[in-house]
Backbone atoms as SQL, in Angstrom:
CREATE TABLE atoms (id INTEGER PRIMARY KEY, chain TEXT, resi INTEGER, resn TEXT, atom TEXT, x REAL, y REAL, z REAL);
INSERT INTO atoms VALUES
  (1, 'A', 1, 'UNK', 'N', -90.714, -70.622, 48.271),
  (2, 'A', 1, 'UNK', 'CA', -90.639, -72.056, 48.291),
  (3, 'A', 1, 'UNK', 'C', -89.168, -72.482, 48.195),
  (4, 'A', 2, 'UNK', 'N', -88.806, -73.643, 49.136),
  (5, 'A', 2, 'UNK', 'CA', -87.443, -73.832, 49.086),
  (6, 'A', 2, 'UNK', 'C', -87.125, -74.994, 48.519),
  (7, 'A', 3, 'UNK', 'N', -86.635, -75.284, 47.790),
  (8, 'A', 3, 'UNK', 'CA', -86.537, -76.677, 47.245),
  (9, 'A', 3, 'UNK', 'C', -85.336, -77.759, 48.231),
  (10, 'A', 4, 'UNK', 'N', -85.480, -79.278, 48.548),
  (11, 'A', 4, 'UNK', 'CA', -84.972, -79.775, 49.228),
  (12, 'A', 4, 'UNK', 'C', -83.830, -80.516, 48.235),
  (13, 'A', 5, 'UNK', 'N', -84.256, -80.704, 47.261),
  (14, 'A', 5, 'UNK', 'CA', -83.132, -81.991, 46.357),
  (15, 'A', 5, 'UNK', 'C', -83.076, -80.879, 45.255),
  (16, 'A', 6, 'UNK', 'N', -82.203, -79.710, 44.885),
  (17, 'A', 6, 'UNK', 'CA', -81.814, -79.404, 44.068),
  (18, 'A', 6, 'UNK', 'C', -80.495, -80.008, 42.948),
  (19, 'A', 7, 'UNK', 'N', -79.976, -80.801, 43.207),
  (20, 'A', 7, 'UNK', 'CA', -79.434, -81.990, 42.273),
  (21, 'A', 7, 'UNK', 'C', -77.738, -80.915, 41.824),
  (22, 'A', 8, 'UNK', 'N', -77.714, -80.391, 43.300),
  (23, 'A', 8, 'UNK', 'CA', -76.204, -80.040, 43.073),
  (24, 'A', 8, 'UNK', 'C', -76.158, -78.294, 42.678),
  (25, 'A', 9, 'UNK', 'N', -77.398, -77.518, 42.231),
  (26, 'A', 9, 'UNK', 'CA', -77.240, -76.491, 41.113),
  (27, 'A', 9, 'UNK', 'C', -76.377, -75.515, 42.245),
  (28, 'A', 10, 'UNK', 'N', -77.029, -75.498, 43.468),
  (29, 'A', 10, 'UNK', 'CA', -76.409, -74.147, 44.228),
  (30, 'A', 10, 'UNK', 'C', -74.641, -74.379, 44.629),
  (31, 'A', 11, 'UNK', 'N', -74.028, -75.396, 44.470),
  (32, 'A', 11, 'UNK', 'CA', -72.856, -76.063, 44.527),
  (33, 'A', 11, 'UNK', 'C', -72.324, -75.490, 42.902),
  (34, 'A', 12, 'UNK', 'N', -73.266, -76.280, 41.721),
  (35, 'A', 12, 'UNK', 'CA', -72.848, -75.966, 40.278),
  (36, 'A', 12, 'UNK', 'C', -72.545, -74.186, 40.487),
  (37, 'A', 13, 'UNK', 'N', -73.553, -73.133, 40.830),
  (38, 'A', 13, 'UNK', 'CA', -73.749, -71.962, 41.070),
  (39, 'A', 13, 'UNK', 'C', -72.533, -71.261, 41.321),
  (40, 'A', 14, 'UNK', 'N', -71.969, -71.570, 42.805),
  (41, 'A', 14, 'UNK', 'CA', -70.868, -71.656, 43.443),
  (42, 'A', 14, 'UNK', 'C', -69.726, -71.381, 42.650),
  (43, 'A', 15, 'UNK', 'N', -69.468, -72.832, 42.236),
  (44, 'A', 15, 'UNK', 'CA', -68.171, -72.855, 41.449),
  (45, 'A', 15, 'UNK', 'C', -68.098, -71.748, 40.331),
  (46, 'A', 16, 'UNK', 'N', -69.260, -71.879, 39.284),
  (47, 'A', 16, 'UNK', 'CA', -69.070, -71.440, 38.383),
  (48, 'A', 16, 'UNK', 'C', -68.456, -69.606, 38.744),
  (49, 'A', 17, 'UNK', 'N', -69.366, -68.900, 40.216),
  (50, 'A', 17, 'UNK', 'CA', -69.201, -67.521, 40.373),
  (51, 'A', 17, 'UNK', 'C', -67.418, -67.727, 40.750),
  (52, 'A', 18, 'UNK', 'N', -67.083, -68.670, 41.117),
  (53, 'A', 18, 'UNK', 'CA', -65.256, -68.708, 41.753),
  (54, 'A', 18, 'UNK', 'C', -64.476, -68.959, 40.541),
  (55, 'A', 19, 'UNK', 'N', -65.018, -69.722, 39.739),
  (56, 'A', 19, 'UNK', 'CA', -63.951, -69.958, 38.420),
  (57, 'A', 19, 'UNK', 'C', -64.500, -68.538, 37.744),
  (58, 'A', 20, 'UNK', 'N', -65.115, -67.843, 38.121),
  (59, 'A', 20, 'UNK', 'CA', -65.402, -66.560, 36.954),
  (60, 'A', 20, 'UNK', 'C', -64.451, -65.078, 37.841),
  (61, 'A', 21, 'UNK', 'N', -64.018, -65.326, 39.088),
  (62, 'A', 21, 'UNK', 'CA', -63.747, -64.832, 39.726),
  (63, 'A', 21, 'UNK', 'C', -62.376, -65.122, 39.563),
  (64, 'A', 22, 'UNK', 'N', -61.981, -66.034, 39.608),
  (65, 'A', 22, 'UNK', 'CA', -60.396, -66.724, 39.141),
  (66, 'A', 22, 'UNK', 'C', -60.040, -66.043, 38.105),
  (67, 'A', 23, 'UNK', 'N', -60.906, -66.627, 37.181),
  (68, 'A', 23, 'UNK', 'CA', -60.781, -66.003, 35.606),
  (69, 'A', 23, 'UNK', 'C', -60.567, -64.267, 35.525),
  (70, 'A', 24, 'UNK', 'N', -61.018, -63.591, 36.137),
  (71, 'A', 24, 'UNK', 'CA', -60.923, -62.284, 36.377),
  (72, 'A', 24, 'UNK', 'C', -59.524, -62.456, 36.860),
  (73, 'A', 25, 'UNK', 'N', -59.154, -62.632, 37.952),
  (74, 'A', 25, 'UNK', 'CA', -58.088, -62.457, 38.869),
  (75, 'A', 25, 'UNK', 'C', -56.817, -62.561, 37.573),
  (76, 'A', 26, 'UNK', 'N', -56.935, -63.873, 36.788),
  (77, 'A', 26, 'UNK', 'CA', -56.032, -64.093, 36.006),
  (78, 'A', 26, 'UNK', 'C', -55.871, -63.119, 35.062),
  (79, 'A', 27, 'UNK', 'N', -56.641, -62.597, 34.507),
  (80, 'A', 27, 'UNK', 'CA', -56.841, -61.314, 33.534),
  (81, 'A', 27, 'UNK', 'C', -56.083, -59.872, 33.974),
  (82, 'A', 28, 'UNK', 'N', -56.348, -59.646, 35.093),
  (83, 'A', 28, 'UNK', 'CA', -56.458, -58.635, 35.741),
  (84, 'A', 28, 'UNK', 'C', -54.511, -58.690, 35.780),
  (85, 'A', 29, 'UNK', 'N', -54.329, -60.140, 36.302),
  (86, 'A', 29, 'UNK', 'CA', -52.199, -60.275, 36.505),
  (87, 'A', 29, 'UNK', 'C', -52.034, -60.059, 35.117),
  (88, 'A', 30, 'UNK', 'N', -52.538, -60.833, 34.635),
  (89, 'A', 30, 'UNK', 'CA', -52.347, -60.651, 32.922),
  (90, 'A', 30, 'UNK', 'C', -51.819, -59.230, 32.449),
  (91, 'A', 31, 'UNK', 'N', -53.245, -58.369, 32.679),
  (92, 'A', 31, 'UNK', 'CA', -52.823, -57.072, 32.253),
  (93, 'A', 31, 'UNK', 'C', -51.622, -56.207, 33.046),
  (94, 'A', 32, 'UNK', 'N', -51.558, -56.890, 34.158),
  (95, 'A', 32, 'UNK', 'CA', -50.657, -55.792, 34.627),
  (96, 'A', 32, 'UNK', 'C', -48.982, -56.475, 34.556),
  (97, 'A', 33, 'UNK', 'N', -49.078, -57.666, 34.071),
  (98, 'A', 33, 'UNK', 'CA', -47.910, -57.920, 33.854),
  (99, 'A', 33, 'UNK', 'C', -47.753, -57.222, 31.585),
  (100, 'A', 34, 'UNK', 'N', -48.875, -57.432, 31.031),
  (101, 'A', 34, 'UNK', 'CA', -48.432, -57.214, 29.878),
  (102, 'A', 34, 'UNK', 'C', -47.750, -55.253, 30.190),
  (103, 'A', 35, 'UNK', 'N', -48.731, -54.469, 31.235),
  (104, 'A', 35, 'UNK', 'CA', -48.096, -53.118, 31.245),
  (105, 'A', 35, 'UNK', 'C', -47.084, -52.905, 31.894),
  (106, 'A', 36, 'UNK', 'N', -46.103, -53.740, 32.481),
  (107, 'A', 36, 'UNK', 'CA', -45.013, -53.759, 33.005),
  (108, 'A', 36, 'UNK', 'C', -44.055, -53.843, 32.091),
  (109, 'A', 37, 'UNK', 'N', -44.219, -54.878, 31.011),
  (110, 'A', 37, 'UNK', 'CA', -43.472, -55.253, 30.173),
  (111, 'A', 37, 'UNK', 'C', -43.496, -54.319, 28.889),
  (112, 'A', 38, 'UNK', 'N', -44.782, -53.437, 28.884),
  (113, 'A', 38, 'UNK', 'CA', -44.647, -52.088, 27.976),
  (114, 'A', 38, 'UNK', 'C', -44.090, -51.425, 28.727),
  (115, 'A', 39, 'UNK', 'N', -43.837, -50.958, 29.479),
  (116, 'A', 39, 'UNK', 'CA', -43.356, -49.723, 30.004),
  (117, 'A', 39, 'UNK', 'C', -41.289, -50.229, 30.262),
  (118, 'A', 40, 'UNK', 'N', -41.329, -51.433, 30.405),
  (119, 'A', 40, 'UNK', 'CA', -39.848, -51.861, 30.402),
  (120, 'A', 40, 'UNK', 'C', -39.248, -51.705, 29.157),
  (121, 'A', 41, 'UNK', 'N', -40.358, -51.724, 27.579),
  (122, 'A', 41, 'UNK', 'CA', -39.649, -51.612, 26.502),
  (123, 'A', 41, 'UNK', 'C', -39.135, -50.722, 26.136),
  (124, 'A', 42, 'UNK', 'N', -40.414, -50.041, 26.168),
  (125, 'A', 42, 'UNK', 'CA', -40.372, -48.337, 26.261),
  (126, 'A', 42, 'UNK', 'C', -38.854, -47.711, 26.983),
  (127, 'A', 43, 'UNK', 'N', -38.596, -48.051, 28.297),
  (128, 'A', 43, 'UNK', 'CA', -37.921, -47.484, 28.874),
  (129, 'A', 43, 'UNK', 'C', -36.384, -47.674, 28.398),
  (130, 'A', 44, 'UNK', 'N', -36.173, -48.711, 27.731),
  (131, 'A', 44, 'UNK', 'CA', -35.010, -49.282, 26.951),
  (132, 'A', 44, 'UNK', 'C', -34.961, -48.827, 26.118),
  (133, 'A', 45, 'UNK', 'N', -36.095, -48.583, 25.156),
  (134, 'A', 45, 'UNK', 'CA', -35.968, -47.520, 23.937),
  (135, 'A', 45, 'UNK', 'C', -35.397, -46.212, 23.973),
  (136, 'A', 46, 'UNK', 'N', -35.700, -46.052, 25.040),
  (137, 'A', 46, 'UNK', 'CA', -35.916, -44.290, 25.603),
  (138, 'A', 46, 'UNK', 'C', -33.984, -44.503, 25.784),
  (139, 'A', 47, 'UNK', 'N', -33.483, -45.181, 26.565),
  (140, 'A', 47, 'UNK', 'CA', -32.270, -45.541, 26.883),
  (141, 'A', 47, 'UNK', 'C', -31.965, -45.703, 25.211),
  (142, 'A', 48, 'UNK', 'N', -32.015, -46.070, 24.398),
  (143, 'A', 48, 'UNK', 'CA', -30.861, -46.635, 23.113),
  (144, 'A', 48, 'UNK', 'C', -30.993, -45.261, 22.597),
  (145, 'A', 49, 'UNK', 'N', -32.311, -44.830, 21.976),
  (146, 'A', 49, 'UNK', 'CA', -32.714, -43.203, 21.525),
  (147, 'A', 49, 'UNK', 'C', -31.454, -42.061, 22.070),
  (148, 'A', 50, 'UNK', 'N', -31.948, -42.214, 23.652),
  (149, 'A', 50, 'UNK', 'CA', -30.747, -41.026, 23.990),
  (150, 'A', 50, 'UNK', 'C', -29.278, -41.272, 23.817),
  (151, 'A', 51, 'UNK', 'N', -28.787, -42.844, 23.805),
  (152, 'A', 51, 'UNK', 'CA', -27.671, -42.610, 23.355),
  (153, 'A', 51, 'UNK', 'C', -27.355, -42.200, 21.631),
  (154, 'A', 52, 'UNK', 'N', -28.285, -42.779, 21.452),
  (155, 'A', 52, 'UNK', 'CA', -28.432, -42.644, 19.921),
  (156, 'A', 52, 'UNK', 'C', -28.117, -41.132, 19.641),
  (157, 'A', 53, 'UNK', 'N', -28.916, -40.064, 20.210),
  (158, 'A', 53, 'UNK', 'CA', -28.735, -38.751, 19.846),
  (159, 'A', 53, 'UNK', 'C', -27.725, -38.009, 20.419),
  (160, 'A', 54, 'UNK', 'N', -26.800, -38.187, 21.524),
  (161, 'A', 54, 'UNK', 'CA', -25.829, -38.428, 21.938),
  (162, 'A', 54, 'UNK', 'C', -24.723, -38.509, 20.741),
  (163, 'A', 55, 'UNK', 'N', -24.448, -39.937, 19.949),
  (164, 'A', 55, 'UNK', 'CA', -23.846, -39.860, 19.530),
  (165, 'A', 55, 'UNK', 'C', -23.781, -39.863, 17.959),
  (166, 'A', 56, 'UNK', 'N', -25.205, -39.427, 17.528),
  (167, 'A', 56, 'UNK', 'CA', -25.360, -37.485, 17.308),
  (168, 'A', 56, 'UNK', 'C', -25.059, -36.583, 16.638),
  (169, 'A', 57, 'UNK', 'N', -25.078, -36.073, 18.025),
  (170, 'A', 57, 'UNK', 'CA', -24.339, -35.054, 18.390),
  (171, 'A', 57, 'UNK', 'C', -22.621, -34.584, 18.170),
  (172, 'A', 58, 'UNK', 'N', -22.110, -36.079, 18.980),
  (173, 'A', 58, 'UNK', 'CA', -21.172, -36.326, 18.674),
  (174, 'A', 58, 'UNK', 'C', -20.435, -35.893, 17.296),
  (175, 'A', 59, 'UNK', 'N', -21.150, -36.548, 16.060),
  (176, 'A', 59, 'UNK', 'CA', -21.298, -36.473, 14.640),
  (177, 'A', 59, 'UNK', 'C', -20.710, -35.030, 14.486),
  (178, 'A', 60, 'UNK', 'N', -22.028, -34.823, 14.880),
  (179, 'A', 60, 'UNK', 'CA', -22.339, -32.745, 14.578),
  (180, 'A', 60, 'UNK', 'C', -20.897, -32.063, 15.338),
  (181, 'A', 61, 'UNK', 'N', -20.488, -32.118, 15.954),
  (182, 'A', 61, 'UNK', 'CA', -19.312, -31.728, 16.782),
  (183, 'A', 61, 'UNK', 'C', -17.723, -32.117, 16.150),
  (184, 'A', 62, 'UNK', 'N', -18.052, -33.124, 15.223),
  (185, 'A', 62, 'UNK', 'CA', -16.686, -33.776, 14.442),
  (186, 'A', 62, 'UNK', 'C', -16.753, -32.925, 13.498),
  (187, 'A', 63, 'UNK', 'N', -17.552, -32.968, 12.605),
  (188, 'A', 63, 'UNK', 'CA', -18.003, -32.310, 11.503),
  (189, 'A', 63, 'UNK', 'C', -17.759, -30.843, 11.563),
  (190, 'A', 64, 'UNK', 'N', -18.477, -30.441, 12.189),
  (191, 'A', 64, 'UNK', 'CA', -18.286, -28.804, 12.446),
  (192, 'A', 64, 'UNK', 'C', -16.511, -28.533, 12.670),
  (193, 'A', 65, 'UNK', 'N', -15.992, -29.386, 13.419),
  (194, 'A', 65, 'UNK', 'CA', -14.548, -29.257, 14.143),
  (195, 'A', 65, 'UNK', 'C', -13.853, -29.134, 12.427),
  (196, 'A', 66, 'UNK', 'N', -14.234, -30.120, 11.910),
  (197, 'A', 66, 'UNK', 'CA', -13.975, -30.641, 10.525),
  (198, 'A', 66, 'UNK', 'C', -13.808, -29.411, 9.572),
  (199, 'A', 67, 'UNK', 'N', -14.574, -28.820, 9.645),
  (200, 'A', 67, 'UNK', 'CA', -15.161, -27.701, 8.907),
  (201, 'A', 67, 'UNK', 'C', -14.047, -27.005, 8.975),
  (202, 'A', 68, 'UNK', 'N', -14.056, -26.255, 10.583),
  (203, 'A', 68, 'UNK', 'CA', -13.274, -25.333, 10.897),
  (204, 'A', 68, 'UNK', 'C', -12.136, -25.208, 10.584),
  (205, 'A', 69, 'UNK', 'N', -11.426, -26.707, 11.049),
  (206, 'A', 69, 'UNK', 'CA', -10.277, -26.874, 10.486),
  (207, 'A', 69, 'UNK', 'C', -9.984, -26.624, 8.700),
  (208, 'A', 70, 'UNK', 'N', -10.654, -26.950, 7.746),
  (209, 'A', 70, 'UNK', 'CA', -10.918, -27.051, 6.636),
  (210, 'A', 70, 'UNK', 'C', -10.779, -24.771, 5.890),
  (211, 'A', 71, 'UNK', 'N', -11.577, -24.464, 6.972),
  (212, 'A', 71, 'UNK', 'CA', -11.838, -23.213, 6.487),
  (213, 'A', 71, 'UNK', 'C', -10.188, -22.305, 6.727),
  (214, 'A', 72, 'UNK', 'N', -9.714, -22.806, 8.701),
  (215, 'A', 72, 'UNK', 'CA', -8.509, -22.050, 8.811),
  (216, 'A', 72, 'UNK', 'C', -7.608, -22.514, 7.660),
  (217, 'A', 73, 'UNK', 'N', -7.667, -23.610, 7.164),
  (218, 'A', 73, 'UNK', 'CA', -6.387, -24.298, 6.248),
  (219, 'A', 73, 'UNK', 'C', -6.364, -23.352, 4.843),
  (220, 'A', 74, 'UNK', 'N', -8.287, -23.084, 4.433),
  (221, 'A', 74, 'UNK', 'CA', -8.030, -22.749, 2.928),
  (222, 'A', 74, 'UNK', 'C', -7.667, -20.969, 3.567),
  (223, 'A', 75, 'UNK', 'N', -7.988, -20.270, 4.818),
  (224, 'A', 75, 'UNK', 'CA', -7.898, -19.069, 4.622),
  (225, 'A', 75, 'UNK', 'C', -6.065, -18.790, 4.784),
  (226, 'A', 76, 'UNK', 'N', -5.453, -19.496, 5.597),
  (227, 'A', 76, 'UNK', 'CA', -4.401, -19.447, 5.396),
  (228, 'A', 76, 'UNK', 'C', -3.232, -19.911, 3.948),
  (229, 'A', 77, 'UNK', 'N', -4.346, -20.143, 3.327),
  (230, 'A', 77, 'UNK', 'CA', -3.792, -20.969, 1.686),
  (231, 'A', 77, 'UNK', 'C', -2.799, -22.434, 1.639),
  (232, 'A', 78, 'UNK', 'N', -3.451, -22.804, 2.286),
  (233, 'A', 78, 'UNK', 'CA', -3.005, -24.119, 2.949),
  (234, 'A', 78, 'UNK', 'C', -3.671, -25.073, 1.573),
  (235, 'A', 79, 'UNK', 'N', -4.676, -24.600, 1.833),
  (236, 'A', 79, 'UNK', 'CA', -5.130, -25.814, 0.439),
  (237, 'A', 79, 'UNK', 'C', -5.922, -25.176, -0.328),
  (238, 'A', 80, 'UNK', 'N', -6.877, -25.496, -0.860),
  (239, 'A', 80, 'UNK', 'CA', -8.069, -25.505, -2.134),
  (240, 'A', 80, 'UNK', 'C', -9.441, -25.410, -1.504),
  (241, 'A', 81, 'UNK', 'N', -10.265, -24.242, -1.591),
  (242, 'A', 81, 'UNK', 'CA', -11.587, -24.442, -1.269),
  (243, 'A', 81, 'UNK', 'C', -12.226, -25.584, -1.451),
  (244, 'A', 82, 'UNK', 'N', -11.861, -26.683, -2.378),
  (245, 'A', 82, 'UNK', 'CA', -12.653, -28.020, -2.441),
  (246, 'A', 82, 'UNK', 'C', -12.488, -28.800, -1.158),
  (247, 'A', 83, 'UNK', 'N', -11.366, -28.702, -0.433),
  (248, 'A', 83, 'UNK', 'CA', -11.898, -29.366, 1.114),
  (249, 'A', 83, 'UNK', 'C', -12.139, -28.600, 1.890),
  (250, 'A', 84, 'UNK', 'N', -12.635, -27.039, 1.745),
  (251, 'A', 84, 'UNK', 'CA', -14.067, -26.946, 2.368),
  (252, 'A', 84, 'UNK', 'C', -14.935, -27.282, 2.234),
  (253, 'A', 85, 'UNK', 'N', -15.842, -27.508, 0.782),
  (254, 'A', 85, 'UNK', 'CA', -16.698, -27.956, 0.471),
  (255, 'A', 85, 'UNK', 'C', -16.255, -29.398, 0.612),
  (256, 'A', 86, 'UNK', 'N', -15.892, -30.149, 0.790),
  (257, 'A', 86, 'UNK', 'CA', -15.709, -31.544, 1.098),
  (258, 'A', 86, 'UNK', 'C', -16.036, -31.739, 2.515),
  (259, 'A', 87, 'UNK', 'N', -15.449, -30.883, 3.630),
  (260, 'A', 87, 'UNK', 'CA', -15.377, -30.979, 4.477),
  (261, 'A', 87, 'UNK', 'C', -17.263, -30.655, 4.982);
C-alpha cells in the first residue's frame, strides 16, 4: 500500500540519512586531522629528544676529555689526586 499525503516524512527521512552522513564525513576529517596533528607532535619530540641526546653526549665527551686531562696532570705530578676525583 502506498500512501499519497505522507505529510513530508520521506523528505523528513532524506534529510535526516544526509545530515547523518555529513555528520560522519565531519568526524571522519575530524579524526584524521586530530592524527596528523599527533603524529606532527610526536615528530617534533622525536626532533628535540635527538638533539637532546646529542648534546648528551656532548656532556659525556667533555667530561671524559676532563678526566683525562685530570689523570695525565696528577700522573705527571702536576697536581693532587683530588682533581681527579673532582674531575
Amino acid at each position: 500500500m502506498v500512501t499519497a499525503f505522507d505529510v513530508g516524512r520521506r523528505r523528513a527521512a532524506s534529510e535526516q540519512a544526509r545530515a547523518a552522513f555529513d555528520q560522519s564525513v565531519a568526524n571522519y576529517r575530524q579524526a584524521v586531522l586530530t592524527s596528523f596533528r599527533e603524529v606532527e607532535d610526536n615528530l617534533a619530540a622525536l626532533r628535540i629528544l635527538e638533539e637532546e641526546a646529542i648534546r648528551q653526549q656532548e656532556a659525556v665527551t667533555a667530561a671524559d676529555r676532563s678526566l683525562n686531562l685530570s689523570l695525565n696532570r696528577y700522573r705527571g705530578g702536576v697536581t693532587t689526586y683530588l682533581e681527579v676525583t673532582t674531575a
